[in-house]
Backbone as a printed PyTorch tensor [residue, N CA C, xyz], in Angstrom:
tensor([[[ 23.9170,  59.6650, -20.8760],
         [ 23.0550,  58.6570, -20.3010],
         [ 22.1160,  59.3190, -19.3090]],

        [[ 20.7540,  58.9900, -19.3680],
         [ 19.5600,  59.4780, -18.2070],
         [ 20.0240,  59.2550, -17.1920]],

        [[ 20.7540,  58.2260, -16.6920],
         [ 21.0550,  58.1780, -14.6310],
         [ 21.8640,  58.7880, -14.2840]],

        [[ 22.7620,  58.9390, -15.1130],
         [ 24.5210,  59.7910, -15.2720],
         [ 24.2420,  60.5420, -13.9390]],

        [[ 23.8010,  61.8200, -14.0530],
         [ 23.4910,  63.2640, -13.4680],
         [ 23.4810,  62.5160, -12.2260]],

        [[ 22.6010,  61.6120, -11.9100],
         [ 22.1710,  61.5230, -10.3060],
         [ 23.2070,  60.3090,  -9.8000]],

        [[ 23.3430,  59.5630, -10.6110],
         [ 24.4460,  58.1060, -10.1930],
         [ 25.9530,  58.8810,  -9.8870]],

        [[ 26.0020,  59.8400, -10.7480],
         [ 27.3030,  60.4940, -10.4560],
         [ 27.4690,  61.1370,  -9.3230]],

        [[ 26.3460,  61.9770,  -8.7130],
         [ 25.7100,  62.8060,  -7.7350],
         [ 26.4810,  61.9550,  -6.6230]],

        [[ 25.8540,  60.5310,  -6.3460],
         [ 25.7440,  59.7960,  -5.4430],
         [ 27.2700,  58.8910,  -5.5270]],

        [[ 27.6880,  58.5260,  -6.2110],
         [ 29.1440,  58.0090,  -6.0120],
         [ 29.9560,  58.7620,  -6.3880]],

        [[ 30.5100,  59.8660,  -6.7680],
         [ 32.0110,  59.8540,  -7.1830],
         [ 31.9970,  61.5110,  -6.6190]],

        [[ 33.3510,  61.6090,  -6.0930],
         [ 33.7710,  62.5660,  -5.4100],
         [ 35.4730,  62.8520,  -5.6070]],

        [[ 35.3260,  63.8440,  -6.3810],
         [ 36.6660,  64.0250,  -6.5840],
         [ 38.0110,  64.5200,  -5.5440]],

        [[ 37.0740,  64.6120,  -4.3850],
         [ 37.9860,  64.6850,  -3.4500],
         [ 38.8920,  63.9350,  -2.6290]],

        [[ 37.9240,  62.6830,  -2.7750],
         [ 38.0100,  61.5230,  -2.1300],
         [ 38.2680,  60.6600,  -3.4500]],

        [[ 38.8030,  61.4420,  -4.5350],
         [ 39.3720,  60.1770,  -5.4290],
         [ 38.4180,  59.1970,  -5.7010]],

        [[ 37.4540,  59.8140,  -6.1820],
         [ 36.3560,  58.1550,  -6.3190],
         [ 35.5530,  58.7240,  -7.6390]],

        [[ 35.2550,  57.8630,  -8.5950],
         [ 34.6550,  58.1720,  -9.9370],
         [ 33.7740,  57.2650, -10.5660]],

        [[ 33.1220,  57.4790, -11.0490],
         [ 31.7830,  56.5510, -11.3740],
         [ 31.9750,  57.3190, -13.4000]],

        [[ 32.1030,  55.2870, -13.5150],
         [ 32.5640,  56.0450, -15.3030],
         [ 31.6280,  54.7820, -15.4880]],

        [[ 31.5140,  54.9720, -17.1490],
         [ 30.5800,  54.2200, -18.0400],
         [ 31.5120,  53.5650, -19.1080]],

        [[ 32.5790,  52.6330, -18.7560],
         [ 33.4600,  52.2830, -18.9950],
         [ 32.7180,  51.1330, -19.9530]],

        [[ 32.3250,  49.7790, -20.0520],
         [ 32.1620,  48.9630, -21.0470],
         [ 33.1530,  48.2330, -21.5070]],

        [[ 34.3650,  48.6030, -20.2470],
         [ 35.8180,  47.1930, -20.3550],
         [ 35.8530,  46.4240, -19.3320]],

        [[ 36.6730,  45.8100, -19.6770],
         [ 36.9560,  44.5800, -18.6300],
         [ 37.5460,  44.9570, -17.2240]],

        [[ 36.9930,  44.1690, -15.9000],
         [ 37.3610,  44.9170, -15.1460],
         [ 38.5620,  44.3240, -14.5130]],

        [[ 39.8320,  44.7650, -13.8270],
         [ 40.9240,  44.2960, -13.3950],
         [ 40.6140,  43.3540, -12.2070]],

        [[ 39.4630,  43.2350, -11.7040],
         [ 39.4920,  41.8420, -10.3320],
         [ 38.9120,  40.5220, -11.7120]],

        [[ 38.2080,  40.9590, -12.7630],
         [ 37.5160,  39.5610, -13.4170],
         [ 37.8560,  40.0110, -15.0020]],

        [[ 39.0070,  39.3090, -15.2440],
         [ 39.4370,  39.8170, -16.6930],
         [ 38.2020,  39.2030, -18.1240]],

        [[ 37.5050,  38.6300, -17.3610],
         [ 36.8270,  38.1930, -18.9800],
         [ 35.3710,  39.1840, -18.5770]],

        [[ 34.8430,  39.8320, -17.5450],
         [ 33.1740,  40.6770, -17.4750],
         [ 33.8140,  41.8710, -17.8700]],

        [[ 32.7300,  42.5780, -18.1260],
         [ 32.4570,  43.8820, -19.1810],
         [ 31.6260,  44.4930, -18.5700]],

        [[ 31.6030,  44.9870, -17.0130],
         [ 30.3280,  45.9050, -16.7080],
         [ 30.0650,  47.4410, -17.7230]],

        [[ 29.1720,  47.9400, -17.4700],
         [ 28.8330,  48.6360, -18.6310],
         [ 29.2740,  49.7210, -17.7630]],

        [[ 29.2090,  49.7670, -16.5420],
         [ 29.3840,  50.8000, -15.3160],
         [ 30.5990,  50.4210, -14.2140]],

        [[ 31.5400,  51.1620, -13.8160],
         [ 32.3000,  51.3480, -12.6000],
         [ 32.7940,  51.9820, -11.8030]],

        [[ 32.4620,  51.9530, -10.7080],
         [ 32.7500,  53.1830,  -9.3480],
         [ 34.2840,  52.8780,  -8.7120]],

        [[ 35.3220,  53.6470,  -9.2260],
         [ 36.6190,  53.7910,  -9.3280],
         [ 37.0060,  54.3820,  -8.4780]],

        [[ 38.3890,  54.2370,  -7.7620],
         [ 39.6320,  55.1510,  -7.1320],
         [ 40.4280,  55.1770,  -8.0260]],

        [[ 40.5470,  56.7500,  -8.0500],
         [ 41.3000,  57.5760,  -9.1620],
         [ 42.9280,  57.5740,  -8.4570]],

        [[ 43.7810,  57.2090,  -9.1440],
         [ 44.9370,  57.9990,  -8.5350],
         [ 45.6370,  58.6670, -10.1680]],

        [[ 45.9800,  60.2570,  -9.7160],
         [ 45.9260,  61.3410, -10.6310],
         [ 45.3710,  60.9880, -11.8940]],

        [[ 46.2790,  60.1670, -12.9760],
         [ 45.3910,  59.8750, -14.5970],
         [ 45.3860,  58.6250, -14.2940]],

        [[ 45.2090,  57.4100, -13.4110],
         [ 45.1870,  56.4110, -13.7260],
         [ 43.6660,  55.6290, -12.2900]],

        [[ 43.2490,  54.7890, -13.1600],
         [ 41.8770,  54.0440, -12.2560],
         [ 42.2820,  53.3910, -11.1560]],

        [[ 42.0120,  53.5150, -10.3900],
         [ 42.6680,  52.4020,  -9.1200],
         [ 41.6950,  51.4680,  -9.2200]],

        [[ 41.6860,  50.6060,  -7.9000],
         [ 40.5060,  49.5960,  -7.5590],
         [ 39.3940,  50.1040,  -7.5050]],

        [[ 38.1180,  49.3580,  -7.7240],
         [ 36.9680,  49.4910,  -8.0260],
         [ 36.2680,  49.3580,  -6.6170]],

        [[ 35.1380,  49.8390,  -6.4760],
         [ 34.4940,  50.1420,  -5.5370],
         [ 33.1090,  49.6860,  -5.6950]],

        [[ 32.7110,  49.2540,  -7.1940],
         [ 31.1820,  48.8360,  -7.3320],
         [ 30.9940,  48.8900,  -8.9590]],

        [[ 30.0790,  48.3120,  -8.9750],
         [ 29.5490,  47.5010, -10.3360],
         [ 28.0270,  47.9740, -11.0700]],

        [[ 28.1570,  48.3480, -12.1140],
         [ 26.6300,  48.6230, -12.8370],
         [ 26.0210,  48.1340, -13.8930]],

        [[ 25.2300,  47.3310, -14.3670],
         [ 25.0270,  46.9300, -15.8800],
         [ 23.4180,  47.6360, -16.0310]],

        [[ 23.1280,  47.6970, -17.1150],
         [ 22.2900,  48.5310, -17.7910],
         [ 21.4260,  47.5590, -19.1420]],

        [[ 20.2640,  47.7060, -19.1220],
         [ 19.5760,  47.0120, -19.9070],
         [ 18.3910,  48.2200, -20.3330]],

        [[ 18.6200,  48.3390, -21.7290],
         [ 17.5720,  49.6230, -22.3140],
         [ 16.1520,  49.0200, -22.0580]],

        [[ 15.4750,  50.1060, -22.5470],
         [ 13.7700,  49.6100, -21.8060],
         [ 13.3990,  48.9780, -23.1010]],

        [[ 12.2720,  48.1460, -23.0440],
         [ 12.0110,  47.3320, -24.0550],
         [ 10.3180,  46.5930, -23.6030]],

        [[  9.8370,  46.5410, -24.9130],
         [  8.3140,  46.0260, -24.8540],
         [  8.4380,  45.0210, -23.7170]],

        [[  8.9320,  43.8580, -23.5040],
         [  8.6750,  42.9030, -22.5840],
         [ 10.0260,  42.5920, -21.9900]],

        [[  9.8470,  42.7250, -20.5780],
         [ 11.6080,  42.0320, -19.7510],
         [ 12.0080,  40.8490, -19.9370]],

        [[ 13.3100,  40.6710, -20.5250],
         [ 14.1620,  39.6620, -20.8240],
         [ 14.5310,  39.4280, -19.3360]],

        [[ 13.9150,  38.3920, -18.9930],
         [ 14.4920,  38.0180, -17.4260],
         [ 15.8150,  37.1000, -17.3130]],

        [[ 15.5400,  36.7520, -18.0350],
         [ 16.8100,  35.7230, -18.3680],
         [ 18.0930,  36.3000, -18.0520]],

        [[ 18.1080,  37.7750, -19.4270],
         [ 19.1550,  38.6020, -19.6410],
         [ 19.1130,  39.4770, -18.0790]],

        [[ 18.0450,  39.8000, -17.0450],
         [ 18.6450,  40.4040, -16.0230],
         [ 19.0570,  39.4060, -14.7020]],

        [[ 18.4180,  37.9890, -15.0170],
         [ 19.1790,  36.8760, -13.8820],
         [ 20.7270,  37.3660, -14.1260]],

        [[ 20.7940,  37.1990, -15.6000],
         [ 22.3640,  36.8730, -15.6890],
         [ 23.8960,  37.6660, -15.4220]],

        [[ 23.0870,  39.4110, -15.5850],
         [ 23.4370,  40.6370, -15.3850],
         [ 23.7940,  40.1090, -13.3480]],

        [[ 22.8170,  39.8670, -12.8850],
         [ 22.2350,  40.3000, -11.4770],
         [ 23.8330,  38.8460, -11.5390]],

        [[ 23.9920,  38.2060, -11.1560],
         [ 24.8970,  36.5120, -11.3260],
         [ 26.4750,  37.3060, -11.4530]],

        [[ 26.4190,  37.9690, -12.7030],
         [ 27.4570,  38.7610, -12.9370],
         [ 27.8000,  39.4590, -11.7530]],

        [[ 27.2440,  41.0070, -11.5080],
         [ 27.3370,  41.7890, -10.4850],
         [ 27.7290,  41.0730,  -9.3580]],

        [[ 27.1760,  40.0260,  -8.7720],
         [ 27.2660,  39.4410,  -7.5720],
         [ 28.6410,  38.7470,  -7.3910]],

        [[ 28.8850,  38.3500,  -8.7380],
         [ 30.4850,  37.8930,  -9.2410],
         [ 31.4720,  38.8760,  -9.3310]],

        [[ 31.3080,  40.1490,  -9.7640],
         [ 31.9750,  41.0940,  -9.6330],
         [ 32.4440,  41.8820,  -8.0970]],

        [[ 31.2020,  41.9390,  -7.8100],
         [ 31.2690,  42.6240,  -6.5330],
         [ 32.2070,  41.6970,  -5.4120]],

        [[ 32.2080,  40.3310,  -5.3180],
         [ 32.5090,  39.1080,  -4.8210],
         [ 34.3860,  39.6060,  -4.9650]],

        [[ 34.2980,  39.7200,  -6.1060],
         [ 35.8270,  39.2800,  -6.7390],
         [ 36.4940,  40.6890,  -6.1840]],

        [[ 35.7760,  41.8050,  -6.3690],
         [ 36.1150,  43.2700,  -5.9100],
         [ 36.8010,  42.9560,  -4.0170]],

        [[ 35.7940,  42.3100,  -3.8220],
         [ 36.2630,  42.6980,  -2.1320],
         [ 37.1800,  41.5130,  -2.0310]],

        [[ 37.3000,  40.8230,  -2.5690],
         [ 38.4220,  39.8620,  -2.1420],
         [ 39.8990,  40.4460,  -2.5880]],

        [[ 39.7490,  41.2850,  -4.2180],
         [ 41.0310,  41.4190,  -4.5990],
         [ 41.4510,  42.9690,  -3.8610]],

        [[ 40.7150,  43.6840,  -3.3010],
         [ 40.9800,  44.9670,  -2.8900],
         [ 40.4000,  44.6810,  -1.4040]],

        [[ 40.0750,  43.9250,  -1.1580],
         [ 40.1710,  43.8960,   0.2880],
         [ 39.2740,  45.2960,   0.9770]],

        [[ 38.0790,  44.9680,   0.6660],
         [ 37.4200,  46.2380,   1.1010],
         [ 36.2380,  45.5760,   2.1970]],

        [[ 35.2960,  45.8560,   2.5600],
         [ 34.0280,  45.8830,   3.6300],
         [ 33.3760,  45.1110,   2.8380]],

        [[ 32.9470,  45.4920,   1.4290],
         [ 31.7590,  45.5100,   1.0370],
         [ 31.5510,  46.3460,  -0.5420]],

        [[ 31.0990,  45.6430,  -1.6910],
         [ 30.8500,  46.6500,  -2.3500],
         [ 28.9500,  47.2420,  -3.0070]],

        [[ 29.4080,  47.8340,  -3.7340],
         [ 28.2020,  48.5440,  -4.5720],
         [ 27.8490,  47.7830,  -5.4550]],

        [[ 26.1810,  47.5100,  -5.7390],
         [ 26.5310,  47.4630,  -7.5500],
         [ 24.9120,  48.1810,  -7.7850]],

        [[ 24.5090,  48.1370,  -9.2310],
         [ 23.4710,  48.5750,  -9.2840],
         [ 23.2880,  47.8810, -10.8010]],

        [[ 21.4550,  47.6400, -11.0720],
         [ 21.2550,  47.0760, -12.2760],
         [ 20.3630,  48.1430, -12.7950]],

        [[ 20.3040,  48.4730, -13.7570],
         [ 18.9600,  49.5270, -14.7970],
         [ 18.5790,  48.3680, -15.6640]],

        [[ 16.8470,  48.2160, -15.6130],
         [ 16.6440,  47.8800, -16.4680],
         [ 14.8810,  48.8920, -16.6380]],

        [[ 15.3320,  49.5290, -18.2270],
         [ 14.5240,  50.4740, -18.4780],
         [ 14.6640,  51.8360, -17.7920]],

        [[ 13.8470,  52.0100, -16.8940],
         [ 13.6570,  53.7480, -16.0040],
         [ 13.9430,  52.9030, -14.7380]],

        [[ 13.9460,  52.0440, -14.6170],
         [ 13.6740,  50.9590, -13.2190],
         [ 15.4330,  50.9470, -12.9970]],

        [[ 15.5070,  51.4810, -11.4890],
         [ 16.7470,  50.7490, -10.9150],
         [ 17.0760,  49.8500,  -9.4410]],

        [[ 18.0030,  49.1850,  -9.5770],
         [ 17.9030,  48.5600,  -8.0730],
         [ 19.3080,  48.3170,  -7.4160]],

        [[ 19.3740,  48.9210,  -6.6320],
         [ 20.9450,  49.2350,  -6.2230],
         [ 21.2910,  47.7310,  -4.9330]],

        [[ 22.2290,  47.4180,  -4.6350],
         [ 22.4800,  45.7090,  -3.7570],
         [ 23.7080,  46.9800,  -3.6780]],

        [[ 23.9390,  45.6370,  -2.6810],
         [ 25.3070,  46.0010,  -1.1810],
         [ 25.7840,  44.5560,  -1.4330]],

        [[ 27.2540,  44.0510,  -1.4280],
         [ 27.4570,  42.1200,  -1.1500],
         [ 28.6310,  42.8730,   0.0200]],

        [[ 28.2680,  42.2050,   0.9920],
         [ 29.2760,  42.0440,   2.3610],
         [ 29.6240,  40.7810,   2.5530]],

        [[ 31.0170,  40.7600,   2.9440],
         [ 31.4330,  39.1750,   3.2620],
         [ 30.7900,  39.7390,   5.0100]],

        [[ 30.1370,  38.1220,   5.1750],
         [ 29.4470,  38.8050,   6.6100],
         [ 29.9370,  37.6300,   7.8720]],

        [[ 30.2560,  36.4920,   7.3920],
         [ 30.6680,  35.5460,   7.6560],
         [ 32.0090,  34.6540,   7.6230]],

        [[ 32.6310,  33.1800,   8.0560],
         [ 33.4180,  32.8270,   7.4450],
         [ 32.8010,  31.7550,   5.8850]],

        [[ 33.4360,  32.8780,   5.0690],
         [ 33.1140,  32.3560,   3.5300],
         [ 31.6540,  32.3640,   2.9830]],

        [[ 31.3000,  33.6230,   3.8230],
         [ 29.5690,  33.4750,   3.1570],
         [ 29.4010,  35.2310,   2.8240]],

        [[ 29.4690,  35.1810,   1.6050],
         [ 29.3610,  36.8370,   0.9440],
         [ 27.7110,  36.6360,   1.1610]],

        [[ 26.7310,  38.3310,   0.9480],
         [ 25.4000,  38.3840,   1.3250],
         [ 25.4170,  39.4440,  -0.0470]],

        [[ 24.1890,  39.2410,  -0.6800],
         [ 23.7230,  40.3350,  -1.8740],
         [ 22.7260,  40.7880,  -0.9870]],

        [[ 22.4990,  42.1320,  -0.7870],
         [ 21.0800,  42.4470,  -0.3090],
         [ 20.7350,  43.5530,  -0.9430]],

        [[ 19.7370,  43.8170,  -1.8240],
         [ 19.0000,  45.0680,  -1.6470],
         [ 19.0890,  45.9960,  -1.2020]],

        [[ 19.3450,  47.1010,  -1.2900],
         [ 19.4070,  48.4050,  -0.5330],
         [ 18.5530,  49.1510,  -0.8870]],

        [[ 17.7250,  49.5050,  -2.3450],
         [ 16.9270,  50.6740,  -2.7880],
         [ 16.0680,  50.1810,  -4.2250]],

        [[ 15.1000,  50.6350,  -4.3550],
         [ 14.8160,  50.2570,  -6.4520],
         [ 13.8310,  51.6940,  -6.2320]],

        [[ 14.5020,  52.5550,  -7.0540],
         [ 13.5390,  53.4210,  -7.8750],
         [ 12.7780,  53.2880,  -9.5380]],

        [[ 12.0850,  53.9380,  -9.3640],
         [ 11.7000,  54.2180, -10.9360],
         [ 12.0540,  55.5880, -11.0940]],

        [[ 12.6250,  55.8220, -12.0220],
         [ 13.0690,  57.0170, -12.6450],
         [ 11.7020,  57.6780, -13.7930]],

        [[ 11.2040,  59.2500, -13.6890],
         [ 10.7310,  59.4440, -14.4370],
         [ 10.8460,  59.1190, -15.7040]],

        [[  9.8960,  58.8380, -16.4690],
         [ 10.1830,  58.4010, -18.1030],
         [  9.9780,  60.0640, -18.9110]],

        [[  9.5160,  61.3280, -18.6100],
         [  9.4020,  62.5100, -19.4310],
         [  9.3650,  63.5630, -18.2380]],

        [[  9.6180,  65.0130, -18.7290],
         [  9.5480,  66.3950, -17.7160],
         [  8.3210,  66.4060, -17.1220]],

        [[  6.9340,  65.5860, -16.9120],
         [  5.8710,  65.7780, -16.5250],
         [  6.0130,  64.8740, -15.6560]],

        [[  6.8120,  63.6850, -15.5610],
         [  6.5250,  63.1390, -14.0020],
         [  7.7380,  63.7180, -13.5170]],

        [[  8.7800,  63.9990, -13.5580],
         [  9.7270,  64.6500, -12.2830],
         [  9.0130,  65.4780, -11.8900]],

        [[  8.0870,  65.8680, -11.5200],
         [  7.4400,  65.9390,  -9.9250],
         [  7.3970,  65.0320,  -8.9500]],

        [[  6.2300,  64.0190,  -9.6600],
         [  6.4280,  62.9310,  -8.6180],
         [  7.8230,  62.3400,  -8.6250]],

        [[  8.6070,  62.2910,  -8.9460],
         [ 10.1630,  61.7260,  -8.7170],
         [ 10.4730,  62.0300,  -7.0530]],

        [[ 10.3300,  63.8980,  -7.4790],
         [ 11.2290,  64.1650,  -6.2710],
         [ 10.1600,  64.3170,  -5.2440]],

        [[ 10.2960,  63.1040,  -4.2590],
         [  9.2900,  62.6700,  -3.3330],
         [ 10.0670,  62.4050,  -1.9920]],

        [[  9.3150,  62.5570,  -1.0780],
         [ 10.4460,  62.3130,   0.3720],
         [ 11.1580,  60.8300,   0.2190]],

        [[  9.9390,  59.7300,  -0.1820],
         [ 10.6910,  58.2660,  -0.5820],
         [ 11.8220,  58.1730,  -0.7980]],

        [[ 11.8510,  58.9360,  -2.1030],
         [ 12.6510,  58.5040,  -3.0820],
         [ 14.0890,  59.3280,  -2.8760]],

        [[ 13.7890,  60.3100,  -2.3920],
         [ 15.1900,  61.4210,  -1.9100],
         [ 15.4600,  59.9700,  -0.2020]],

        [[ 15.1170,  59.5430,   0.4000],
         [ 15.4540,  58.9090,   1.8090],
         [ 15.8240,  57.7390,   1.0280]],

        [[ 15.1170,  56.9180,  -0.1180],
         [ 16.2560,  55.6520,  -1.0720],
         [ 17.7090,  56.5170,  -1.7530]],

        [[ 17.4250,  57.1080,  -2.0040],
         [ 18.7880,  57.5960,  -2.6800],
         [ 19.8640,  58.0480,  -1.7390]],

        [[ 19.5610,  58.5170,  -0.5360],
         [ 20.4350,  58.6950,   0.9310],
         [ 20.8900,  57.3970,   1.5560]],

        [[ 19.6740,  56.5980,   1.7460],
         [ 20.2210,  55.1440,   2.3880],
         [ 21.9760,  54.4900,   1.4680]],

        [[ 21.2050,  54.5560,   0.1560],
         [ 22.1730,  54.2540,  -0.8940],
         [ 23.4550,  54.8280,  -0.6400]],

        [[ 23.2550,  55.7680,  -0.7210],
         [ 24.7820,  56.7770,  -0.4290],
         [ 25.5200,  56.7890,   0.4950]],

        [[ 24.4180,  56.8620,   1.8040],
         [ 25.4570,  56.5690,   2.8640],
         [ 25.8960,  55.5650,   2.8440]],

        [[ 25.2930,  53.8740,   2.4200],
         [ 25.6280,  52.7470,   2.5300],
         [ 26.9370,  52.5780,   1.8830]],

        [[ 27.3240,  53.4270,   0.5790],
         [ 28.2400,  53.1580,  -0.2310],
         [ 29.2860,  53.9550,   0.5140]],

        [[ 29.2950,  55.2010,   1.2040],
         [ 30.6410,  55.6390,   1.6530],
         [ 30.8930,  55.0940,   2.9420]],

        [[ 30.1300,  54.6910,   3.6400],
         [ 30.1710,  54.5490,   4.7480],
         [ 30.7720,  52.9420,   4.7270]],

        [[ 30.3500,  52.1950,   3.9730],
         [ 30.7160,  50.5040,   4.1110],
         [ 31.5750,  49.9830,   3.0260]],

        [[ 31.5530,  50.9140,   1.7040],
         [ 32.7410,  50.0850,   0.8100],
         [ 34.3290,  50.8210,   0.9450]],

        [[ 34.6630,  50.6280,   2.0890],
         [ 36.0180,  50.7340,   2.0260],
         [ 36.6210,  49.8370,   2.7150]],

        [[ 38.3580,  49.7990,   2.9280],
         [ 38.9620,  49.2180,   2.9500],
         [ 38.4970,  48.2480,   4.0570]],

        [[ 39.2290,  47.6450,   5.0950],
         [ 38.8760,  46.2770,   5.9990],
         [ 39.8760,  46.7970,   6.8080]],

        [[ 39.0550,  46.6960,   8.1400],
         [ 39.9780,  47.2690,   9.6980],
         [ 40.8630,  46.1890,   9.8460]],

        [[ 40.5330,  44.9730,   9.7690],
         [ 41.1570,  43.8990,  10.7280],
         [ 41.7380,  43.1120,   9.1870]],

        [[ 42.7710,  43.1530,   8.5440],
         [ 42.8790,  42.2110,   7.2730],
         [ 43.2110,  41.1450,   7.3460]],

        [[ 43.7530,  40.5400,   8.5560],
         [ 44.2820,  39.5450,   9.0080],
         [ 43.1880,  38.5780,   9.1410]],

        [[ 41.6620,  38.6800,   9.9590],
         [ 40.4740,  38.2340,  10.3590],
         [ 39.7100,  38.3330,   8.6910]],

        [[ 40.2740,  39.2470,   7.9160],
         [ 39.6640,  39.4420,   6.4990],
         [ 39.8940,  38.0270,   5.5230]],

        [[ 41.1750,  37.6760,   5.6820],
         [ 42.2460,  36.6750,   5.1890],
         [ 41.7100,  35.4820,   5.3920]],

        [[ 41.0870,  35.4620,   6.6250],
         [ 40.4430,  34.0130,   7.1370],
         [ 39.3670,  33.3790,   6.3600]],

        [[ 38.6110,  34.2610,   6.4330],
         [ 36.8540,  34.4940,   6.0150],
         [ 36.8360,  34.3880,   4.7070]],

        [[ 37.6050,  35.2630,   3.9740],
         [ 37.4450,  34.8620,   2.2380],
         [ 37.7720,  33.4210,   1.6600]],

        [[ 36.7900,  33.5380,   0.8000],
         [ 36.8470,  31.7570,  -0.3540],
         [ 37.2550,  32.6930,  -1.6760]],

        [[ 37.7760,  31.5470,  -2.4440],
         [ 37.8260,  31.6010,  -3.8640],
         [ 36.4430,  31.8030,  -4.5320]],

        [[ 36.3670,  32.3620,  -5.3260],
         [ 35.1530,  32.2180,  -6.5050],
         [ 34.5900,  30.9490,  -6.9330]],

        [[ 33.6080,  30.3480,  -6.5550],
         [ 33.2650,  29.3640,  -7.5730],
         [ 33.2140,  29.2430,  -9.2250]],

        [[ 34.4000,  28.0500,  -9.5820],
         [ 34.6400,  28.4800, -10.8600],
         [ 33.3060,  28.7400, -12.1720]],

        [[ 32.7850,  27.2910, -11.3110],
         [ 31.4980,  27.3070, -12.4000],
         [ 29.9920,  27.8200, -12.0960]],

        [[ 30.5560,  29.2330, -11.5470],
         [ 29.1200,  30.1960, -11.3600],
         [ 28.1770,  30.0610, -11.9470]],

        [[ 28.4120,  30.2210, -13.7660],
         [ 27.7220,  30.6410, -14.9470],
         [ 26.8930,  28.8460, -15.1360]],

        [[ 27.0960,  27.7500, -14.6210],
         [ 26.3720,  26.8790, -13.9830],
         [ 25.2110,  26.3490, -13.9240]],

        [[ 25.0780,  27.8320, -13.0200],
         [ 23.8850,  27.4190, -11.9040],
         [ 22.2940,  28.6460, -12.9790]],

        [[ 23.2460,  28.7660, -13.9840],
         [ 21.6360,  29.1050, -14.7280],
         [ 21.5090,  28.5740, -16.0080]],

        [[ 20.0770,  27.9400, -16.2920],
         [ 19.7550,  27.0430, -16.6880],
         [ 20.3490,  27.8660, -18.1970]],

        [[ 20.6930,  26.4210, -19.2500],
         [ 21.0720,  27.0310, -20.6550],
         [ 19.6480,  27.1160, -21.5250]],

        [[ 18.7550,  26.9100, -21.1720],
         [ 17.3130,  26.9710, -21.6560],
         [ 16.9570,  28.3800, -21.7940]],

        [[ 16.7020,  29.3350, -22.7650],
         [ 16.4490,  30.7490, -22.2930],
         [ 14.7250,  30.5880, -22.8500]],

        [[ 14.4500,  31.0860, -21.8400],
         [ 12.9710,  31.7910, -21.8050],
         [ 12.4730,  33.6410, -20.9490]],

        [[ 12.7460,  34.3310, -21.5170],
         [ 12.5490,  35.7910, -21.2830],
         [ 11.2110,  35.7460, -20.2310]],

        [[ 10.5330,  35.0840, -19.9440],
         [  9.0710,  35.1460, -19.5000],
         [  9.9080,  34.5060, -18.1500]],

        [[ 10.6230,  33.8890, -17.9890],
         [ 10.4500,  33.0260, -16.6220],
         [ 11.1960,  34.1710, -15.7450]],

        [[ 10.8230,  33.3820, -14.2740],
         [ 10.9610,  34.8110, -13.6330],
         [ 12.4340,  34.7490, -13.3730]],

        [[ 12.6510,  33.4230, -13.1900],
         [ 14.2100,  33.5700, -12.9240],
         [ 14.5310,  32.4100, -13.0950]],

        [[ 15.8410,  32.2140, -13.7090],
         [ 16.7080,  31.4140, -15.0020],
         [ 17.6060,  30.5030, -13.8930]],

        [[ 17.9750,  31.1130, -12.7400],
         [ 18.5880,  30.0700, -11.8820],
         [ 18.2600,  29.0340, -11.1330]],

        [[ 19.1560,  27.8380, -11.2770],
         [ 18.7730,  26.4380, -10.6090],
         [ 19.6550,  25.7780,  -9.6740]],

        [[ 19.2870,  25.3950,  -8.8950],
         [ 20.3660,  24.7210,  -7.9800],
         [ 19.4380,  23.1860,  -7.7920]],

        [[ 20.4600,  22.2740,  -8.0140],
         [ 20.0670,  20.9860,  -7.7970],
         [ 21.0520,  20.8610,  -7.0990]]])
């Protein structure tokens, strides 16, 4: 895979037991999603808890927005379910769609109010003639923010007791709140009435 080299770069450290695989199974906090990507604690041959979430959408004549609301809905569900069942800070996730990526942080920040935010979106060269412009001060200071954000904030929870308080259940009927109408052109598929 094209991100492999650098996504790997940036999460997984075999020292620290942490691995970034391209798995495409189900993940142990949400038995029915299928991220295409997961940033793992290794213990010796076996995956521990997850640390962050990736889905991937190949590049294509026109963006299926629909298909990345629903990706982005997912992740936010994943990541959600991650820190509640492993009890961590905060996790990772990241979406590709095409050369385009955009990496989010979800922190429970509140009582019962998780936050998706943004952390970085690169474009990845598409051939050997733009990695020049790739490697740009920008884009090396997005890929640091990223990194530090991920070692520095997705781990475990100081206080678990104050952790215990603050967490909600999942809303069952997430998948809901986006409209069953698909149109690829609209900018975004979710509705709240």
């Amino acid at each position: 895979m094209y991100f492999d080299p650098i996504l790997s770069a940036l999460f997984s450290d075999p020292e620290k037991n942490i691995l970034l695989r391209w798995s495409n199974v189900t993940s142990d906090e949400s038995e029915e999603m299928r991220p295409d990507a997961t940033i793992s604690e290794i213990y010796q041959r076996d995956f521990g808890p997850s640390r962050g979430y990736g889905e991937v959408k190949l590049a294509r004549p026109t963006t299926d927005n629909h298909a990345l609301c629903h990706d982005l809905l997912r992740l936010a569900t994943l990541a959600k379910d991650t820190i509640d069942m492993n009890k961590l800070q905060a996790a990772l996730t990241f979406q590709i769609n095409g050369f385009n990526i955009t990496f989010y942080l979800l922190r429970q920040r509140h009582d019962g109010i998780y936050i998706m935010q943004e952390i970085g979106r690169l474009a990845f060269p598409r051939s050997l003639e733009e990695l020049a412009s790739f490697v740009s001060l920008k884009n090396i200071r997005t890929l640091l923010v990223v990194t530090e954000a991920f070692w520095r904030l997705c781990q475990p929870v100081n206080d678990e007791e104050l952790w215990k308080t603050k967490r909600r259940p999942t809303y069952p009927a997430i998948y809901s709140l986006i409209d069953t109408t698909k149109d690829r052109h609209r900018l975004c598929a979710l509705q709240f009435e």
